[in-house]
N, C-alpha and C positions, 0 to 999 in steps of 0.2 A: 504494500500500500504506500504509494508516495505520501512524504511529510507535507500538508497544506500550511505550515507555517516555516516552509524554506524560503527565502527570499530568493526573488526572480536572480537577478544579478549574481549570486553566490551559486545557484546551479548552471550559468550560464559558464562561469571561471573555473569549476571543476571538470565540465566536461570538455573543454578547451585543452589543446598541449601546451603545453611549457614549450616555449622558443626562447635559446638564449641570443639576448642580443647586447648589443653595446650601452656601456653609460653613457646617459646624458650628461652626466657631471662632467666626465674625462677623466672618472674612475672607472679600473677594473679590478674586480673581486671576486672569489669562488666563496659561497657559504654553503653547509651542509646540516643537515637535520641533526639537531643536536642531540635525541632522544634515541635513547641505550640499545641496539638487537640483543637479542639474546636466543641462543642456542634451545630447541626443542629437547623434550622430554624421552624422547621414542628412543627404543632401541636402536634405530638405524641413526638418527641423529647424534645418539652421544656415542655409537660405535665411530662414525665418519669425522666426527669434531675432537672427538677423544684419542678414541683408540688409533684412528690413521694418519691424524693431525698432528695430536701432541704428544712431543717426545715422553713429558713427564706419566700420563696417564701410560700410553704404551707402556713404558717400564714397568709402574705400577702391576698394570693389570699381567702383565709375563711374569715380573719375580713372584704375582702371588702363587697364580696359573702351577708355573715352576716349581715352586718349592711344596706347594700343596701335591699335585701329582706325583713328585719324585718318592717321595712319602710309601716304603714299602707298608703291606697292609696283612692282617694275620686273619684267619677264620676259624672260629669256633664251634663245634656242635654242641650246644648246651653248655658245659661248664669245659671241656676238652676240644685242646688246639689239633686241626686238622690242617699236616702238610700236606695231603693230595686231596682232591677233593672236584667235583665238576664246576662251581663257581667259580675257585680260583683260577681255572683254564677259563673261564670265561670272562671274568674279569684281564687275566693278562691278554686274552685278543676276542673283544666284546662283539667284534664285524671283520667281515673282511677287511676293510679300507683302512682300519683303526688298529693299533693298538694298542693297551691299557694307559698306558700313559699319555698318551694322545688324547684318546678320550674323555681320563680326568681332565684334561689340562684343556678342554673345551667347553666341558662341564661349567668347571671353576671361571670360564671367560664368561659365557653366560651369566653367571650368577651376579658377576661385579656389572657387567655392562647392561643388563635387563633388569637383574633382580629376580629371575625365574629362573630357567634349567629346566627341558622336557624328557626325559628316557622314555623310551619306546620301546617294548621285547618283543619278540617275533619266536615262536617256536614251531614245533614239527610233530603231532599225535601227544597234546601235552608238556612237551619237555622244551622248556628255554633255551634256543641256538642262539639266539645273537640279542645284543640293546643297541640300541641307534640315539640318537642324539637330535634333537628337534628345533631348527631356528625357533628363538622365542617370538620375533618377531611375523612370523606363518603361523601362530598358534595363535585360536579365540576361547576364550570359557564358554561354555553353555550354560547357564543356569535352569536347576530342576524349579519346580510351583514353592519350594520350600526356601530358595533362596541359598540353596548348597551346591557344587557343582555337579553337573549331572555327565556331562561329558565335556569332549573338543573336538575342537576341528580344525586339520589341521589344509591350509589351502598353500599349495604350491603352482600359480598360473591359474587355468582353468580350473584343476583336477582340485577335488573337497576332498576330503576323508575325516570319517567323524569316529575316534575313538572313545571307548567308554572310560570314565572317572574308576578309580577304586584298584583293588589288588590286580586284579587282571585287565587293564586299563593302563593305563599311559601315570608314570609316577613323576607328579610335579612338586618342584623342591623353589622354594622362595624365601625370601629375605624378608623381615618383618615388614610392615606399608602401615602405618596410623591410620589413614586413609581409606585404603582398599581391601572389599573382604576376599579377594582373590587372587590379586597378582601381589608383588616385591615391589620396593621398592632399590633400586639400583643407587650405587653409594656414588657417581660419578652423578648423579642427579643433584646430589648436596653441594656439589663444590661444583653449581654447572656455572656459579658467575664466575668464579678463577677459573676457568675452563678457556670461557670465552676472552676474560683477561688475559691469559698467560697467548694463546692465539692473537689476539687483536697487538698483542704485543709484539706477534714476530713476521704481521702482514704491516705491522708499523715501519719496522725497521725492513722489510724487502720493499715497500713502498718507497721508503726515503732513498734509498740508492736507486730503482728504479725514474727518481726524481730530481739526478746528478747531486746526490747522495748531502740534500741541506733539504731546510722546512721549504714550504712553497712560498711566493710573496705576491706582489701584484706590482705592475706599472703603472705609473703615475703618469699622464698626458698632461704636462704644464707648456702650452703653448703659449709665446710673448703676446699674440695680439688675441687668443682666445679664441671659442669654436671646441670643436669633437676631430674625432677621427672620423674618416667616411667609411665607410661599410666596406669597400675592397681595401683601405690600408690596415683597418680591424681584422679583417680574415686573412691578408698578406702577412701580421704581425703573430697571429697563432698558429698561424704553419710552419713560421719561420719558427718558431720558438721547439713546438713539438717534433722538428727533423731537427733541432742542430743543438738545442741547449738538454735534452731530456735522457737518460737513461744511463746505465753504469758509464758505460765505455765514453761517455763524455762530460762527465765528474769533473771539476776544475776548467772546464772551456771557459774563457772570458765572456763577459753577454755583452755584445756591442749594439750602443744606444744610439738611436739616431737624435737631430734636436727633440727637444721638449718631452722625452721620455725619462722618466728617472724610478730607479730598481727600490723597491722599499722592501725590508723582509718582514715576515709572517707567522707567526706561530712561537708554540712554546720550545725553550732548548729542551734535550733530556733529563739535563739538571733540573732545571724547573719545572718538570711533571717527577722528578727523583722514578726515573723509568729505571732503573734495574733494581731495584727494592721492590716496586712493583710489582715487576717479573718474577722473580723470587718471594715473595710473598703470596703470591696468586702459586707456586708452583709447591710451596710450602699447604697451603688450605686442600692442592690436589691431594696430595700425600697423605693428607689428616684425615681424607676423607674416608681412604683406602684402608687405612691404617698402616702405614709402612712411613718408617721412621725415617726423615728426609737425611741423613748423613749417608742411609744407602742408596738412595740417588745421585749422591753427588751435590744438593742442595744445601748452600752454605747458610749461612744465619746461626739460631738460637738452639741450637745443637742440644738435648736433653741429657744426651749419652757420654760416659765416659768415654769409651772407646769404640771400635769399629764392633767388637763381639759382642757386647753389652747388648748394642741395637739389636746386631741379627739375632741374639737369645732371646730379647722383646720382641721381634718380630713374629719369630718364630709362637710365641708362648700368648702373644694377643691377639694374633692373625691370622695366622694359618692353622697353627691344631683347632678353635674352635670354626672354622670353617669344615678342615678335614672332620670332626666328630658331627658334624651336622651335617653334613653328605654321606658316609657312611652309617649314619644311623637312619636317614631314611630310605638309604639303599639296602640296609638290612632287613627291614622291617618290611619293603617290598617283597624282595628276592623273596624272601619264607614263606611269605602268602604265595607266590607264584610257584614255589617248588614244593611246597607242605612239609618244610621242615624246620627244626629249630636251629637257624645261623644267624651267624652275628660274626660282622666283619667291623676290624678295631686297626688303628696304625699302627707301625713294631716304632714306638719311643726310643727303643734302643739304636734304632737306625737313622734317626735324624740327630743329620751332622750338626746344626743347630741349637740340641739339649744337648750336646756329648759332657759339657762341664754340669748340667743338674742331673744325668742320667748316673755321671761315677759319685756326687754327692750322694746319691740316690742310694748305689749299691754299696758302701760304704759306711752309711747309718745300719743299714741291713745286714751287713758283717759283722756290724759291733753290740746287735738285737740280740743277745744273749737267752733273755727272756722266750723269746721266740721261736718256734721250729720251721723245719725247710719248708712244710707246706706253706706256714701261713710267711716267712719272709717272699715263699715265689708269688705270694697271692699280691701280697703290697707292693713287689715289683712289676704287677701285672703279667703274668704269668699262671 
């Protein structure tokens, strides 16, 4: 329904193009919308501005990816460890195209860049042959009359396929959402304005070299007896400019003025936006977001850690194991409804090179447990 209280004139100027033309003053000036973009929500959005854009998230989301998957993993039937077993061949090669570390280590990108993760099993007269891995971003929820989820659908092109919710159904793993009673919220969501800052910050800096590597300015047309430029020395003067003054390879060219032209510059220096504090601060909030401690980026500032191992043993111990225990506990709790048996798949602690100084604290208080017998010291060592 058109607005009857739009004023004639106001819809005539919007439906109108924008022509630039020359000042009447015998000023020239660029101005631009001062008001902020900001980067979408979507998984496709913060995977293409995050993950393929920025260096800092990229790293992020691989050392966690990385160090979560690398993560050997042990299974259990009820209270006894099982070194052979049909899971654990399925987990180390879960598909043809994959495997197991692969898999984890796609899982766990999911989970930081969407905030979901889909596993899909496919079997053969009953029995589980392979899990498959699900773009989040090709997945819809269905909801049942009750408001719980009833199925999904998963749409690739044309082609639908609608899997059912539940044990034998597609097993969706998500990051808590305040929000949303169905999907995750994705931690690169939280840090999306330092996202777009740490970004804007290095289209800034290829912009200014692209722009013989200084801020932009404007000429001044101060003619002795007065008047404008004419419309061909105005289009003569911006062509001349954008072949001969503009781009790396001619950085430092002199700009030769004819009369009554004079150079004024334009913009703020670096110093005066303090543009690498910035940068670094903005790449500092990515970091927080993830949780990975910025000294293992490489990101200098306010370093919490004493040294280099300190972090990776916080990282390890704030970031990754309760990630790895909440992927693994809901892949246990799957797999057992789909096979009918009692498993439970846990990390071997002993194996990540990240506890190795709390793992021998560890087995060392347990040597000197006196009190204690070998069962119950192998039970505290998790065992």
């Amino acid at each position: 329904m058109k607005n009857p209280f739009r004023l004639p004139w106001r819809r005539a100027a919007e439906n109108e193009p924008v022509r630039e033309t020359k000042s009447t003053s015998g000023f020239i000036a660029i101005a631009q919308d001062g008001r902020a973009h900001w980067t979408g929500r979507s998984y496709a959005a913060l995977a293409r501005e995050g993950f393929m854009r920025n260096p800092v998230a990229h790293r992020a989301v691989r050392l966690i990816s990385e160090a979560a998957a690398s993560v050997p993993l042990l299974l259990y039937e009820g209270t006894e460890e099982r070194t052979q077993h049909p899971l654990l061949a399925l987990m180390a090669r879960p598909n043809g195209r994959m495997a197991g570390v692969d898999f984890l280590e796609t899982l766990y990108g999911h989970l930081l860049l969407s905030g979901n993760a889909y596993v899909d099993g496919t079997g053969i007269g009953g029995d589980l042959r392979e899990l498959h891995l699900l773009r989040p971003d090709r997945v819809r929820v269905l909801e049942g009359r009750d408001g719980w989820p009833e199925a999904y659908e998963y749409r690739v092109g044309n082609l639908v396929r609608r899997i059912p919710a539940g044990e034998d159904g597609l097993l969706h793993l998500r990051l808590f959402h305040p929000l949303d009673d169905h999907l995750g919220f994705p931690p690169l969501a939280a840090a999306q304005m330092a996202l777009d800052l740490s970004n804007a910050a290095a289209t800034w800096n290829k912009a200014l070299l692209d722009n013989s590597a200084r801020p932009s300015g404007a000429l001044v047309y101060q003619p002795k007896e007065g008047g404008n430029l004419s419309a061909d020395q105005y289009d003569r003067l911006k062509s001349e400019l954008d072949e001969g003054y503009s781009g790396p390879m001619r950085a430092g060219r002199p700009l030769l003025l004819e009369g009554g032209l004079d150079w004024k510059a334009m913009g703020l220096s670096p110093k005066d936006m303090d543009f690498v504090e910035a940068k670094n601060g903005a790449a500092r909030d990515i970091a927080l977001a993830f949780g990975v401690p910025p000294m293992l980026l490489g990101i200098p500032g306010d370093n919490t850690y004493a040294n280099y191992q300190e972090a990776n043993r916080a990282f390890y111990r704030l970031t990754v194991l309760p990630m790895i225990f909440r992927t693994f506990g809901a892949l246990s709790g799957w797999l057992a409804g789909r096979i009918g048996e009692d498993v439970k798949l846990v990390p071997d602690l002993d194996q990540v090179t990240g506890l190795t100084g709390e793992r021998s604290e560890v087995w060392a208080r347990m040597k000197d447990a006196d009190f204690l017998s070998d069962a119950e010291k192998r039970q505290a060592v998790g065992y």
